[in-house]
N, C-alpha and C positions, 0 to 999 in steps of 0.2 A: 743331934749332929755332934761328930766327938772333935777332939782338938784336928785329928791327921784330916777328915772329911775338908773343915773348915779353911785347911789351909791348901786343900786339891785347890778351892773355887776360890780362892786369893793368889795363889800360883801364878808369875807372871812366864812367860814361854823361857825357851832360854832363845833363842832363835833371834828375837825381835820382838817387835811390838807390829807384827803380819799380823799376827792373829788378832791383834784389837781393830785393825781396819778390815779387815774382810768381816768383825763384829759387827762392826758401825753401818757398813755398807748394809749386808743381809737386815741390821735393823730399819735402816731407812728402807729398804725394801719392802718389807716385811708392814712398816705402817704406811709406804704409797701402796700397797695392794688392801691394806683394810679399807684406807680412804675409797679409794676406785668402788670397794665393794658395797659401801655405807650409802656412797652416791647414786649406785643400781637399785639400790634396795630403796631409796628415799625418792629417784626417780619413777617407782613402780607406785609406790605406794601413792604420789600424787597425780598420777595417769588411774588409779585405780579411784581414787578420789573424785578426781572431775569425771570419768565417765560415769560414776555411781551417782553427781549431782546431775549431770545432764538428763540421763535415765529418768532419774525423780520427778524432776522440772517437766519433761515430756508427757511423765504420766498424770500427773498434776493437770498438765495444759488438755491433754485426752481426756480426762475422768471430768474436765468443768466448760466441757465445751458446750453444751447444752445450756448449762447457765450459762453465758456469757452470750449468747443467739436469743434467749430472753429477754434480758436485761437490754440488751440490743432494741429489740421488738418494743419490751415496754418503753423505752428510750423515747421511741420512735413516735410510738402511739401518745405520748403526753408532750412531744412536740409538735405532733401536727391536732392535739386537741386545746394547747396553750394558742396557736396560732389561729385557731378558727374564731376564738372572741373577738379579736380586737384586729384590724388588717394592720394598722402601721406596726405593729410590731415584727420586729423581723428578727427575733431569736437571738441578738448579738448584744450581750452586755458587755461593758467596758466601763471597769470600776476608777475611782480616782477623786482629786479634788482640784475642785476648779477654786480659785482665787476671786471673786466676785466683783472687786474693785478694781483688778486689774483688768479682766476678760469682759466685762459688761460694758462698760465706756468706751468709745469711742478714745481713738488715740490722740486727739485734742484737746480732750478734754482729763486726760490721763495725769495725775500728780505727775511733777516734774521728782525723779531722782537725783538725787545724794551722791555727786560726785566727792571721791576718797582717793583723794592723793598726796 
């Protein structure tokens, strides 16, 4: 670029300074329409996203139905072959800890607590 080129694009109008706003304008224009466009493009892509994981997740669920009507079955069949030994059992476990000292005596007979005030 020679000296004259250089000083066309530093050239300020004679006119006014019109032409720097109708600049500024077309540019903010110019980046809300990239924006707008970034936003179609990144709304596509995550509509293209979820319905390619939904698909997946479907075929997934079709392709392991069979197992899962199985595993069902054999479920089934070792619960009503656990329950044929013994009648009081009734297939419901409920884990935890019991305090022995607290829950076994009688509340008469229950150590007195520590009041803290």
């Amino acid at each position: 670029m020679g000296p004259s080129q250089a000083s066309f694009f530093l050239r300020q109008p004679a006119g006014g300074s019109a032409l720097g706003v109708i600049s500024r304008v077309l540019t903010m224009l110019a980046g809300a329409a990239l924006l707008v466009v970034g936003l179609m493009f990144s709304l596509l892509a995550v509509g293209i996203v979820l319905v390619t994981g939904l698909l997946l997740f479907l075929y997934v669920k079709w392709r392991t139905r069979h197992l899962r009507k199985h595993l069902r079955e054999q479920q089934a069949a070792h619960a009503q072959h656990a329950g044929a030994g013994d009648p009081n059992v009734s297939g419901l476990v409920i884990e935890g800890e019991v305090l022995a000292a607290e829950y076994d005596t009688p509340a008469s007979e229950a150590t007195p607590r520590l009041d803290h005030r």
